[in-house]
FIGUBA-61690 format. One line per field, with one value per atom (N, C-alpha, C): residue in one letter; y, x, z; atom name. Coordinates in steps of 0.02 Angstrom, whole numbers, plus 50000, padded with zeros to 5 digits. Layout:
r: A,... $
py: Y,... $
px: X,... $
pz: Z,... $
a: CA,... $
REM end
This chain:
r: X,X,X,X,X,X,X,X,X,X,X,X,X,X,X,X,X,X,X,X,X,X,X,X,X,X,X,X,X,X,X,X,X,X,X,X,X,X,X,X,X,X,X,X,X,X,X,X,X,X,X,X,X,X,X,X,X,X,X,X,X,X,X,X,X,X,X,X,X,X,X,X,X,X,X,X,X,X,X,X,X,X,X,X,X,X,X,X,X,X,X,X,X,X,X,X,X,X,X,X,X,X,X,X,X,X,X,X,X,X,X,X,X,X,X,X,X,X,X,X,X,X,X,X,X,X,X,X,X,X,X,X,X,X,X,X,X,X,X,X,X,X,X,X,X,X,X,X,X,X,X,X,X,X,X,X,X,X,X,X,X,X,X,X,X,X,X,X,X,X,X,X,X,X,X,X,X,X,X,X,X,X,X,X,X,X,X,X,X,X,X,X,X,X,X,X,X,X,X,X,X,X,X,X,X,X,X,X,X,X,X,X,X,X,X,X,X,X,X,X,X,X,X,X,X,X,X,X,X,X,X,X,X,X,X,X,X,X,X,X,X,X,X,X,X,X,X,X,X,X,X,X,X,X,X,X,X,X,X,X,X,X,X,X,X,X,X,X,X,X,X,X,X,X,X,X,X,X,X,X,X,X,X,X,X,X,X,X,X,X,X,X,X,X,X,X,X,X,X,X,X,X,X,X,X,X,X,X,X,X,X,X,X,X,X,X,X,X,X,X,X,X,X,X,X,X,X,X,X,X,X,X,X,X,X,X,X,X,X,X,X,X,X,X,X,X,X,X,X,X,X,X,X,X,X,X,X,X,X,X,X,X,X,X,X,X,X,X,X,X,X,X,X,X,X,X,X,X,X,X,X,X,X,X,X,X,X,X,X,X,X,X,X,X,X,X,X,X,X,X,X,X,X,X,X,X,X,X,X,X,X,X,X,X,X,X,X,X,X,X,X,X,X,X,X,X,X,X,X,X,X,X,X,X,X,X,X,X,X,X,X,X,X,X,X,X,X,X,X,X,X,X,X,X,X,X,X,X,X,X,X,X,X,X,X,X,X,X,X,X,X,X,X,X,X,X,X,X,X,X,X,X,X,X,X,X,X,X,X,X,X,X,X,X,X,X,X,X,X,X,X,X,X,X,X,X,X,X,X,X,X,X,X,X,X,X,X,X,X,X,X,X,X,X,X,X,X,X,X,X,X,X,X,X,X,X,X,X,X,X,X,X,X,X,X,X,X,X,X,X,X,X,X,X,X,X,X,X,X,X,X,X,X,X,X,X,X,X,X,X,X,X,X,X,X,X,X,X,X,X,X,X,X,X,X,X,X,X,X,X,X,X,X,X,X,X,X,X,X,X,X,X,X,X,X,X,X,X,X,X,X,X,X,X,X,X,X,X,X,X,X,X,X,X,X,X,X,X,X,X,X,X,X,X,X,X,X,X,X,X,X,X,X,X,X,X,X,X,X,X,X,X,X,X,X,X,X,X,X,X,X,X,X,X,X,X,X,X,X,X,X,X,X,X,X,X,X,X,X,X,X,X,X,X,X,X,X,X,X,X,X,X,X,X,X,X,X,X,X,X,X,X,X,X,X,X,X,X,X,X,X,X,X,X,X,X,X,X,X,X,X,X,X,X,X,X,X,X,X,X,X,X,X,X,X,X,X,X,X,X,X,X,X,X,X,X,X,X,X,X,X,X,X,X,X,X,X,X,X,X,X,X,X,X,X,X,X,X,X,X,X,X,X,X,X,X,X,X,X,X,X,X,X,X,X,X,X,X,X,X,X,X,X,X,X,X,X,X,X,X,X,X,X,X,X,X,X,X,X,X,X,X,X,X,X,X,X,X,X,X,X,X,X,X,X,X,X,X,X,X,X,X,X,X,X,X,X,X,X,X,X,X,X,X,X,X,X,X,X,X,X,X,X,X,X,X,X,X,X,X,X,X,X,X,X,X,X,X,X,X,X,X,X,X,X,X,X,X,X,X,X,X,X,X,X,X,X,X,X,X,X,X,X,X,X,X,X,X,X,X,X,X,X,X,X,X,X,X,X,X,X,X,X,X,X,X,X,X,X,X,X,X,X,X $
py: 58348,58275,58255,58200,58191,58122,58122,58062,58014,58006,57955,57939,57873,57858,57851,57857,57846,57770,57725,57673,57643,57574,57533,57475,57437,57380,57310,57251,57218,57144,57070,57037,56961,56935,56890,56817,56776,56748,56660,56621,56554,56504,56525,56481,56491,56541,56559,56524,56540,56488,56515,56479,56500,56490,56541,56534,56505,56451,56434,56488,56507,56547,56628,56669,56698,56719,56647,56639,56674,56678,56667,56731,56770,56847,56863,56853,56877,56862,56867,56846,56850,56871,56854,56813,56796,56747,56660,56621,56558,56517,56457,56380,56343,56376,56327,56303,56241,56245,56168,56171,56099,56117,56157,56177,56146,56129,56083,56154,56118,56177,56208,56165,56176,56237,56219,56260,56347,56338,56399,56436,56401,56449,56468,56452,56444,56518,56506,56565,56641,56614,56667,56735,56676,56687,56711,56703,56728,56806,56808,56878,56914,56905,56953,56963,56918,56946,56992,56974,57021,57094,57099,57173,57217,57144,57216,57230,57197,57196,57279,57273,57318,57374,57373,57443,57476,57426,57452,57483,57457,57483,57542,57568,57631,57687,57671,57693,57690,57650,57654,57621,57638,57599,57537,57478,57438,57383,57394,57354,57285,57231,57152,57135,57107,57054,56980,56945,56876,56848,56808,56761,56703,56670,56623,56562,56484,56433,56421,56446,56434,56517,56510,56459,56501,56458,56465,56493,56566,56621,56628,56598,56593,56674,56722,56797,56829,56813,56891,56912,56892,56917,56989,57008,57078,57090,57147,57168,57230,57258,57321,57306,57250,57239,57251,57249,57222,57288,57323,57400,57463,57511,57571,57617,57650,57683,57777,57812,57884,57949,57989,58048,58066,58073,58115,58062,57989,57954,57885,57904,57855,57785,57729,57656,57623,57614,57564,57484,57475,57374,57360,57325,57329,57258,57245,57194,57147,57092,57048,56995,56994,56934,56870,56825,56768,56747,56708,56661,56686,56649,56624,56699,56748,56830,56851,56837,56895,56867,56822,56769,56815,56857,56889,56937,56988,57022,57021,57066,57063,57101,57090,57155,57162,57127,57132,57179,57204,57244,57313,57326,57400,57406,57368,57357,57369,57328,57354,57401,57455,57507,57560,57527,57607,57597,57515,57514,57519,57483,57484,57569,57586,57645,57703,57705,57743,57780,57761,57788,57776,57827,57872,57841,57803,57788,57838,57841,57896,57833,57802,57790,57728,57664,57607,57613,57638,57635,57560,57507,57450,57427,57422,57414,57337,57286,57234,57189,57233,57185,57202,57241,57224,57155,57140,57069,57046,57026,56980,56992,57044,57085,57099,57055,57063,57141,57188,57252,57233,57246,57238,57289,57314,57347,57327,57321,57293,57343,57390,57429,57476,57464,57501,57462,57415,57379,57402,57409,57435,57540,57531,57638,57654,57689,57726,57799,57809,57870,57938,57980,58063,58085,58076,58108,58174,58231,58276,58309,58278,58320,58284,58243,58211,58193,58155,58116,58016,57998,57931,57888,57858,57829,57737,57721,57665,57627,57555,57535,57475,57473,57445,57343,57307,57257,57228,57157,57101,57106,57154,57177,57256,57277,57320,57367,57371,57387,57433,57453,57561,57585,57552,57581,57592,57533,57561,57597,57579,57638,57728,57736,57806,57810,57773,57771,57794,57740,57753,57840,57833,57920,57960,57955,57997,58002,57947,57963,57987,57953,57986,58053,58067,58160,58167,58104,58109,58114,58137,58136,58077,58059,57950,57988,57940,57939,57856,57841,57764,57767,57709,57691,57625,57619,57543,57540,57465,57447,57366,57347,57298,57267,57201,57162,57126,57107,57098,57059,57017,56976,57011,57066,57104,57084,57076,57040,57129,57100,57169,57155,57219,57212,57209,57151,57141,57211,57222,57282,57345,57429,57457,57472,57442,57470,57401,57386,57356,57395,57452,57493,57562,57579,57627,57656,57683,57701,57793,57826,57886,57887,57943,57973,58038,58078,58143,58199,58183,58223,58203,58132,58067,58039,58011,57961,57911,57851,57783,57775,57756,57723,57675,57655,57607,57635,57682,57728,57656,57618,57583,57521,57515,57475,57518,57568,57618,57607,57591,57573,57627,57676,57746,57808,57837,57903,57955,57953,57995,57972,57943,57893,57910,57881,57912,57969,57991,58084,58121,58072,58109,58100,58023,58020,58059,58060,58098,58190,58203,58262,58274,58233,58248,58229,58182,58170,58237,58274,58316,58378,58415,58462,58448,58398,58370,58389,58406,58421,58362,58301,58244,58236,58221,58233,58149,58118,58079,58037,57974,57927,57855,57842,57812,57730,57686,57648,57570,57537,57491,57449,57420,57330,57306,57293,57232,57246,57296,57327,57334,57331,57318,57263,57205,57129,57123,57151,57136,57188,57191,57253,57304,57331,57407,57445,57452,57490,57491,57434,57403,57441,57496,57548,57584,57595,57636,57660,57731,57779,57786,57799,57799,57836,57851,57894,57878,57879,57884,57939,57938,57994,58057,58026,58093,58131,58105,58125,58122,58085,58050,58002,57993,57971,57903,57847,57790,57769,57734,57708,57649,57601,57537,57485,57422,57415,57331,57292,57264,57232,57203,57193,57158,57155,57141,57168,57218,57306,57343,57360,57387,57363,57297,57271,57292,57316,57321,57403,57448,57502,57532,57572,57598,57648,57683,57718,57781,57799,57871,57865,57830,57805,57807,57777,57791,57851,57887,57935,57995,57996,58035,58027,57952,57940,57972,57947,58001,58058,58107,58178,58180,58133,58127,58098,58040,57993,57941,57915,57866,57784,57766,57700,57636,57585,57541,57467,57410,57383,57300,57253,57209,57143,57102,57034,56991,56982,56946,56915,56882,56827,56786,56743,56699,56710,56775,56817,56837,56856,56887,56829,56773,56725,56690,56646,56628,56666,56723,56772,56829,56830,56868,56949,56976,57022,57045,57128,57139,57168,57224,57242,57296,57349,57377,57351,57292,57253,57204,57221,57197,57234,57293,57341,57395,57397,57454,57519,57561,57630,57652,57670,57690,57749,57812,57877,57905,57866,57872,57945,57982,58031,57991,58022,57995,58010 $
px: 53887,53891,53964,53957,54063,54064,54131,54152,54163,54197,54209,54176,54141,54097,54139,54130,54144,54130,54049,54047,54049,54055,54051,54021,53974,53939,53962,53994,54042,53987,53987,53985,54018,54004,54047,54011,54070,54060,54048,54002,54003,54020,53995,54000,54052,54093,54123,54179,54161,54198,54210,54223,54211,54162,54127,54038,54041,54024,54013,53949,53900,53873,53901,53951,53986,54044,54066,54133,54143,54086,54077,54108,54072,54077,54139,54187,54235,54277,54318,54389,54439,54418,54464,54452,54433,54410,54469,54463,54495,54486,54483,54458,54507,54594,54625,54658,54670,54678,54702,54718,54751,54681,54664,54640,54569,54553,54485,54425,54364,54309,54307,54311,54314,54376,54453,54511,54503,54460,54444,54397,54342,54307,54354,54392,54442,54462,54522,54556,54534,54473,54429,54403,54397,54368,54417,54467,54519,54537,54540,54565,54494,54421,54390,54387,54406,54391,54466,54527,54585,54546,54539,54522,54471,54418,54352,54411,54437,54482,54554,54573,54610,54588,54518,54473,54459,54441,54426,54482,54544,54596,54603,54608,54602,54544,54485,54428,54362,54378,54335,54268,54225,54175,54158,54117,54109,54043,54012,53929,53947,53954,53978,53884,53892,53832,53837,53804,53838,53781,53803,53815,53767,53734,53683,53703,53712,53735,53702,53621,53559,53515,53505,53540,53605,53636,53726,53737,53774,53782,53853,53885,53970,53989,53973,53986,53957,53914,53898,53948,54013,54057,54070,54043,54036,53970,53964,53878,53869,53933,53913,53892,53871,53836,53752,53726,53642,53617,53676,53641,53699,53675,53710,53669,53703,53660,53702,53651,53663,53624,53665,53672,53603,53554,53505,53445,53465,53438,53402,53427,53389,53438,53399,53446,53426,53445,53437,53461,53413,53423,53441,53486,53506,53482,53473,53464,53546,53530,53610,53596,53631,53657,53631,53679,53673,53623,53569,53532,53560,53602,53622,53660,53673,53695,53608,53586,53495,53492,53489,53488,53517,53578,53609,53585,53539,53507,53458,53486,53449,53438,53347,53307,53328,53362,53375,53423,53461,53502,53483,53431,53406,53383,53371,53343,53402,53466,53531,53568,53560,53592,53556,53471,53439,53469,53441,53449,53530,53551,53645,53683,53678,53711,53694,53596,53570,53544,53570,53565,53476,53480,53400,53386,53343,53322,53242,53263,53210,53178,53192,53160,53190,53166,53216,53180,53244,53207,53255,53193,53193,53201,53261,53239,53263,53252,53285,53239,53169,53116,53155,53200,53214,53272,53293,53355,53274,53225,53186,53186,53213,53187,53255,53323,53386,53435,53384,53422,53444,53515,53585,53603,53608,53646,53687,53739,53773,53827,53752,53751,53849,53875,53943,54003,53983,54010,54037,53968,53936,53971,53942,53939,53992,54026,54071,54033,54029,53961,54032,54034,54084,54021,54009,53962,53941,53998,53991,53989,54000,53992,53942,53897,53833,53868,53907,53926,53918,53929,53913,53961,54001,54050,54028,54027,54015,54046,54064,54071,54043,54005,53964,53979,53943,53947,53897,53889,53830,53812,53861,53822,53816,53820,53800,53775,53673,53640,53650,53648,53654,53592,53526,53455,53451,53458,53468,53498,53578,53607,53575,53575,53538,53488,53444,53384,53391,53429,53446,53501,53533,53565,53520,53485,53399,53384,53357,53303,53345,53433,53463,53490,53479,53499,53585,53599,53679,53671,53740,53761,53790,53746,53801,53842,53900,53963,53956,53950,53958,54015,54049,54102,54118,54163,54160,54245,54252,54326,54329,54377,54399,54457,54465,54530,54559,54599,54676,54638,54581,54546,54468,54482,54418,54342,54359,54281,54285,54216,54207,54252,54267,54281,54214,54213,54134,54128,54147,54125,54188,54149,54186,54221,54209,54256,54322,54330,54380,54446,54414,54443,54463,54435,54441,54418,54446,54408,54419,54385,54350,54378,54431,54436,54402,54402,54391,54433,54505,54540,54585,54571,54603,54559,54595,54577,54605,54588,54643,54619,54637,54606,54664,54627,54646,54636,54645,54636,54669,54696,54721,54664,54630,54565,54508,54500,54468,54465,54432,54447,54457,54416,54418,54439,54491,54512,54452,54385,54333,54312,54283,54267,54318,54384,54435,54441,54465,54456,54391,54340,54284,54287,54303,54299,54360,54423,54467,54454,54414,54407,54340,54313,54273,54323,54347,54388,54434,54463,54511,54456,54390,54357,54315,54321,54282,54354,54421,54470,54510,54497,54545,54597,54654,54711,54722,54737,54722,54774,54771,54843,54827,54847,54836,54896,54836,54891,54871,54940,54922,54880,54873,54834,54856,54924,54950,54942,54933,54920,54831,54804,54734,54727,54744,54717,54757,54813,54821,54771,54713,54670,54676,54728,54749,54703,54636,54603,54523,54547,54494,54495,54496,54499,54446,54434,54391,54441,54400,54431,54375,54398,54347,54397,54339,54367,54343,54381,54359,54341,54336,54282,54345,54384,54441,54429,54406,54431,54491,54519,54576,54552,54587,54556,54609,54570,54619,54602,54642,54633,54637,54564,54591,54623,54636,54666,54697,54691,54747,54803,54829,54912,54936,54898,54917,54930,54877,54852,54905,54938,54988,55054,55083,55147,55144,55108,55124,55116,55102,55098,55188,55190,55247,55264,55323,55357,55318,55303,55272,55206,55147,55103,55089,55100,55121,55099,55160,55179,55136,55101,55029,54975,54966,54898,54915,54976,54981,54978,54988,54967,54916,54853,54797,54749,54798,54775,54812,54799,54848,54835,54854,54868,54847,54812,54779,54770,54823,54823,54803,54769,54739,54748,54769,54791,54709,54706,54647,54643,54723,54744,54683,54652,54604,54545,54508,54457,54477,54522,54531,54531,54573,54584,54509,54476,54414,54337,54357,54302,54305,54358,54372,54358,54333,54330,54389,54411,54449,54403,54449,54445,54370,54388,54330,54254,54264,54207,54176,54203,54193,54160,54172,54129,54090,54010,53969,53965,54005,53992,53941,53930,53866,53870,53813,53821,53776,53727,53669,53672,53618,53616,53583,53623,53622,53534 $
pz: 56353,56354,56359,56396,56402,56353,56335,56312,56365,56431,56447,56509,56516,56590,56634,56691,56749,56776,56747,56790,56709,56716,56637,56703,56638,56661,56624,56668,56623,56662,56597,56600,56636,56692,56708,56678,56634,56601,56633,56640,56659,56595,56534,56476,56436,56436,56371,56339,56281,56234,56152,56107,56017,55995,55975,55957,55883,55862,55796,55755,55810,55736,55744,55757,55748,55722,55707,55659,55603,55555,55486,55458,55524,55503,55545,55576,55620,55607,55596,55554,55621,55677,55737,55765,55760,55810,55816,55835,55815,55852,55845,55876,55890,55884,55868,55958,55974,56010,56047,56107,56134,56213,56217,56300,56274,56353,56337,56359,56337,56364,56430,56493,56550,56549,56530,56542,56506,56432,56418,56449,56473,56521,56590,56621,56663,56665,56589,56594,56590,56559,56518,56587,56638,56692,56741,56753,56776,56746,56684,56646,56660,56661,56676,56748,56791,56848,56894,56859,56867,56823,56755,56735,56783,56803,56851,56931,56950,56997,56995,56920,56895,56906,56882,56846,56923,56983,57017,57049,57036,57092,57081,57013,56994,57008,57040,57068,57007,56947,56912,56922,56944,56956,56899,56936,56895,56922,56868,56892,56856,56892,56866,56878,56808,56805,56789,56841,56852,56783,56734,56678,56716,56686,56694,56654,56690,56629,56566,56588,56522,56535,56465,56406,56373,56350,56356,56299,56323,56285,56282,56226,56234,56229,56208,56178,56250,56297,56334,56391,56370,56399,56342,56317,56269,56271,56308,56324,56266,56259,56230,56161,56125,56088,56089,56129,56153,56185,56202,56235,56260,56245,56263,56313,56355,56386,56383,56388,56372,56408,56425,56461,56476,56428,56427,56467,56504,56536,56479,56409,56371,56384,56339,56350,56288,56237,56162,56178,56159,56137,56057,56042,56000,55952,55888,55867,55847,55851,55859,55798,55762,55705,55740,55757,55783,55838,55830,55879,55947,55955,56036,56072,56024,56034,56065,56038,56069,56119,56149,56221,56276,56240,56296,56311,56299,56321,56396,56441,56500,56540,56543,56578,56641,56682,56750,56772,56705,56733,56757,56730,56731,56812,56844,56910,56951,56937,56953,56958,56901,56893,56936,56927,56961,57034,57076,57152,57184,57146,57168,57164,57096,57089,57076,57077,57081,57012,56953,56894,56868,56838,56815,56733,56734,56645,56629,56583,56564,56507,56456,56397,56379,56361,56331,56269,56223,56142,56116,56109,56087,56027,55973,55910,55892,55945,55937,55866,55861,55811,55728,55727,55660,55653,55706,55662,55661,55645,55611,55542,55518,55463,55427,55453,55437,55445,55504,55504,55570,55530,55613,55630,55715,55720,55782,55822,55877,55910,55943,55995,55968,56014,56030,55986,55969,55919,55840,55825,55763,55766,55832,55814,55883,55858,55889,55885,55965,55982,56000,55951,55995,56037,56105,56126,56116,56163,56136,56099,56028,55979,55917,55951,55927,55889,55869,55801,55795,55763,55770,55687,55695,55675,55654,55588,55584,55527,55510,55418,55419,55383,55334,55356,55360,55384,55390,55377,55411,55466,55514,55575,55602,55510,55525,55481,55466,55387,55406,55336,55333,55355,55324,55338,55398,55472,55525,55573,55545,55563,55555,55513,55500,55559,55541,55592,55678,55672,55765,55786,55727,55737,55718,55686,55685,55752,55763,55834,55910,55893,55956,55969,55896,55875,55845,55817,55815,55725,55708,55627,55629,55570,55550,55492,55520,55461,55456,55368,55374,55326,55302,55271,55286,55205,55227,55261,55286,55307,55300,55242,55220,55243,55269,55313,55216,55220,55186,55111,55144,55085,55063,55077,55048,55066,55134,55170,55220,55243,55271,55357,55368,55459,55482,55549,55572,55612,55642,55698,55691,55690,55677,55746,55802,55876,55885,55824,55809,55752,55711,55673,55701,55745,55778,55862,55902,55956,55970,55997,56028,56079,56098,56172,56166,56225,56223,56172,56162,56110,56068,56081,56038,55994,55910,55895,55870,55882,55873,55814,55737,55660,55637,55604,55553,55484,55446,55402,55343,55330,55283,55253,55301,55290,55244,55272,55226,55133,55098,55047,54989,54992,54948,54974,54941,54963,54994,54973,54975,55048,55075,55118,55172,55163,55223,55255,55191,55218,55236,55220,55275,55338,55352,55407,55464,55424,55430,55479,55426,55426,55499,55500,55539,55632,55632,55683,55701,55635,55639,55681,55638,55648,55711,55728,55819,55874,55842,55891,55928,55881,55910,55859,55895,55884,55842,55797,55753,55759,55799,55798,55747,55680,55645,55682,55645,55673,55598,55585,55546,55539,55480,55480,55543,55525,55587,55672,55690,55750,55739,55717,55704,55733,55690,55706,55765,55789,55868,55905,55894,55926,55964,55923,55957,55950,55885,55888,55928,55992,56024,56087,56088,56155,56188,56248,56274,56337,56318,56372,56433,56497,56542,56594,56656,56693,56763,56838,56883,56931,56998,57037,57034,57039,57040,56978,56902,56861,56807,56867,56844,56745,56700,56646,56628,56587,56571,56499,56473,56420,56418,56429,56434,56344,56370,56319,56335,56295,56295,56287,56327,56330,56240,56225,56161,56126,56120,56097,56117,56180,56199,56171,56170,56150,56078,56034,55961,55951,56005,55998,56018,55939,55950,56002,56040,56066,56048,55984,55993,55992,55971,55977,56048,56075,56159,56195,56166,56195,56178,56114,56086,56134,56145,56181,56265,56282,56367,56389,56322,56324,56334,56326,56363,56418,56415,56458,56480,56532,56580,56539,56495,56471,56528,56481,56565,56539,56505,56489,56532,56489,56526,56466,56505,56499,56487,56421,56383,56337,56334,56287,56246,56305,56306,56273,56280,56281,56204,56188,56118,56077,56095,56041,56025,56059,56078,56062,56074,56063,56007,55994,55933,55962,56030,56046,56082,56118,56180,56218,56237,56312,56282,56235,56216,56221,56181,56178,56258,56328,56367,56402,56397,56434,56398,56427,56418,56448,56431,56469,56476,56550,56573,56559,56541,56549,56567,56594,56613,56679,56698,56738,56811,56859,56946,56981 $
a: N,CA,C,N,CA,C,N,CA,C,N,CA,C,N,CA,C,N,CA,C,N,CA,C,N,CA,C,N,CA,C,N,CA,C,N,CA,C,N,CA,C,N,CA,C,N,CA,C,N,CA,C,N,CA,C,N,CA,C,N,CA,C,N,CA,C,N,CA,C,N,CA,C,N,CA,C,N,CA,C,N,CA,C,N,CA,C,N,CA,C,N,CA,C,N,CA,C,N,CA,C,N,CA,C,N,CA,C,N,CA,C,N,CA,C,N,CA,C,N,CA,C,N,CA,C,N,CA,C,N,CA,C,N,CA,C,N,CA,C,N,CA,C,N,CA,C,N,CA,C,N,CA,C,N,CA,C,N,CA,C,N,CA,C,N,CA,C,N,CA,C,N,CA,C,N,CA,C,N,CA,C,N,CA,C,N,CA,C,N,CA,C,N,CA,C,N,CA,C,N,CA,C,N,CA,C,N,CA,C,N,CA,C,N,CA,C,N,CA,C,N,CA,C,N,CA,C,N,CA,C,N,CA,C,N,CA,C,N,CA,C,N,CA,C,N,CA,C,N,CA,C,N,CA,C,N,CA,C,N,CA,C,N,CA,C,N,CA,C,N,CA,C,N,CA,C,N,CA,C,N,CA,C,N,CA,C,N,CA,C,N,CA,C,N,CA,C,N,CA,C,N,CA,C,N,CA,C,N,CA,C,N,CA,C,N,CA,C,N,CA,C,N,CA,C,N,CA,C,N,CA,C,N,CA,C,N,CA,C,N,CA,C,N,CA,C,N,CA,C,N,CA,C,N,CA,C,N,CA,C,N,CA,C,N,CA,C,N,CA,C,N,CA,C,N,CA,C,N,CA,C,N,CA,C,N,CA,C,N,CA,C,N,CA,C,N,CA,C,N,CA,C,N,CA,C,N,CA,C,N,CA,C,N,CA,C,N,CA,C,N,CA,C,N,CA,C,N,CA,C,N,CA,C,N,CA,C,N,CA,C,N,CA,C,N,CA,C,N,CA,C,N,CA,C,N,CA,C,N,CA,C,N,CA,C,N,CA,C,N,CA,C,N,CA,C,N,CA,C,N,CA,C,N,CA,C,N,CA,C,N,CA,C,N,CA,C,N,CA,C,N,CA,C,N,CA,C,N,CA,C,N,CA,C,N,CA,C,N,CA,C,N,CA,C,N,CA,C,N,CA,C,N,CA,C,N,CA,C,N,CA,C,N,CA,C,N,CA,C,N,CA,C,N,CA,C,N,CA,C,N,CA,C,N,CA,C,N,CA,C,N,CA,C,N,CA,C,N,CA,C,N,CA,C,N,CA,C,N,CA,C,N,CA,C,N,CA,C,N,CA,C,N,CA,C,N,CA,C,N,CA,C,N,CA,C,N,CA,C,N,CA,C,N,CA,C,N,CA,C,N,CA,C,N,CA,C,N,CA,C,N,CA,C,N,CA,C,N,CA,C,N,CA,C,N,CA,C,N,CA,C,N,CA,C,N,CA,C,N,CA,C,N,CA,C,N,CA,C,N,CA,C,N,CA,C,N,CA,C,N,CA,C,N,CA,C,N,CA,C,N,CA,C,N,CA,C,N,CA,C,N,CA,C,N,CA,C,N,CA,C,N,CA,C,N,CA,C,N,CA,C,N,CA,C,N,CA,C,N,CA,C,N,CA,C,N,CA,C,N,CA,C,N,CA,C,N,CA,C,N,CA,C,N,CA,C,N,CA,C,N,CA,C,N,CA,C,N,CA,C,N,CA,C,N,CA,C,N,CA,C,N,CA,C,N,CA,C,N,CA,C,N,CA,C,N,CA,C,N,CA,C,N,CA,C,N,CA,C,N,CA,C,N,CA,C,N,CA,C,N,CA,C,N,CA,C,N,CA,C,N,CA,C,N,CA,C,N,CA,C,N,CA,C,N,CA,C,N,CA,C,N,CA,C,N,CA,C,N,CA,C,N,CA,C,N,CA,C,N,CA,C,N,CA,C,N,CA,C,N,CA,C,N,CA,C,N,CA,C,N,CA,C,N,CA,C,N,CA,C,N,CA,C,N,CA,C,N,CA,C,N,CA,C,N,CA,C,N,CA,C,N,CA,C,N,CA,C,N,CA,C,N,CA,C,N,CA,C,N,CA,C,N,CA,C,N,CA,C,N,CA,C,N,CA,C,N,CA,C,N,CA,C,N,CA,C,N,CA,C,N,CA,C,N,CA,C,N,CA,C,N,CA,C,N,CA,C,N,CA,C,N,CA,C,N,CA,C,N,CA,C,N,CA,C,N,CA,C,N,CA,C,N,CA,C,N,CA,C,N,CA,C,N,CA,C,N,CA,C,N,CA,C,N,CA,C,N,CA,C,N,CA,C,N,CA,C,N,CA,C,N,CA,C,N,CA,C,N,CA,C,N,CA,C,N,CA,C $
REM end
């Protein structure tokens, strides 16, 4: 199983904006502002359509799914919440916190991936019926997947119960590591692909959020004994979402680390220079998108890994 896809399936956004029932739990997010609704969907819209533009120059494939005005989903410019897709041809639906978050879910894509790019689904395991039942989980959000080495990476959050977590690394065959990760006022971090991200022999953390020595060094240890080379990085480089990364790869093989420009300007000189021993650095301008949405670049795209 590889760590990094080749095609990612990204959202183009018609509505987007600051989701009021997402706030509560996101501590990035922010409303503050002089730009009217029209100008934030604007820019919003500009920065995703330069990144699929970027991704492609580099040969990374990229399946754009055009955004519908109704009903108006300020967040599905972040798909990798609602679904992951994986090697062995399976595809999970994920259950979502907020109302107007489940909206974004959409069957049409599967029709897309098979006829456009040819990709093979074997099984959609559906577990979207537990948010009735208050069990969250938000897909790539929530779990940071080591493919190859079946592991599965998560902390503890309103969007994200332990009971189901387990569950879904049950039925996908992976080991859950949960733990918690606490921001400055002792609220939980909403999503753990904001604390950390997964390359093939990299790992990006936030190890200071971590609240118990016991807890860290597991997770520690398991990053170390999976053979990734461990680039810790602060709080303050956190909330500029340095730890909001996905690695991906095009037909050459060639490999990137996307990321962005925000994420990049607070990453130190050797930090840097750790991550290029593996991979080609691929930074993207998402000012708008981060402030507004409280997500980055990670959270914009779903890696496909689906089989041809």
């Amino acid at each position: 199983m590889k760590q990094t896809p080749n095609t990612v399936m990204m959202m183009r956004p018609v509505r987007f904006g600051f989701n009021e029932q997402t706030a509560g739990s996101n501590a990035f997010q922010s409303a503050e502002t002089s730009l009217s609704v029209d100008e934030i969907q604007e820019r919003a819209l500009a920065e995703f359509d330069a990144f699929v533009a970027r991704l492609r120059a580099h040969g990374v494939k990229v399946m754009v799914v055009q955004d519908t005005p109704e009903p108006h989903t300020p967040d599905s410019i972040f798909p990798n919440n609602w679904i992951s897709f994986h090697e062995d041809g399976r595809v999970v639906l994920y259950p979502m916190m907020a109302d107007n978050r489940r909206q974004e879910r959409r069957m049409d894509v599967f029709t897309q991936l098979q006829e456009e790019f040819g990709f093979r689904i074997q099984q959609i395991i559906d577990v979207t019926d537990n948010e009735n039942q208050g069990e969250i989980v938000e897909g790539t959000g929530s779990i940071i997947f080591d493919y190859p080495h079946q592991l599965a990476y998560a902390n503890r959050s309103d969007r994200t119960t332990e009971k189901l977590f387990f569950q879904i690394c049950e039925r996908l065959g992976f080991e859950g590591i949960l733990f918690d990760a606490l921001d400055k006022d002792g609220n939980t971090i909403y999503h753990t692909n904001v604390v950390m991200a997964l390359g093939d022999k990299f790992a990006v953390i936030c190890g200071d959020v971590i609240p118990t020595d016991q807890e860290r060094e597991l997770v520690f240890e398991k990053l170390r004994n999976s053979g990734h080379e461990i680039v810790t990085i602060s709080y303050d480089q956190m909330i500029a979402f340095a730890g909001n990364m996905l690695q991906v790869e095009n037909e050459k093989g060639e490999t990137f680390l996307l990321m962005s420009q925000s994420s990049f300007d607070v990453l130190t000189a050797t930090q840097k220079a750790t991550l290029e021993k593996y991979t080609n650095l691929l930074p993207m301008n998402v000012n708008t998108i981060e402030q507004f949405g409280g997500g980055s670049v990670r959270c914009m795209v779903a890696g496909v890994h689906l089989p041809k």
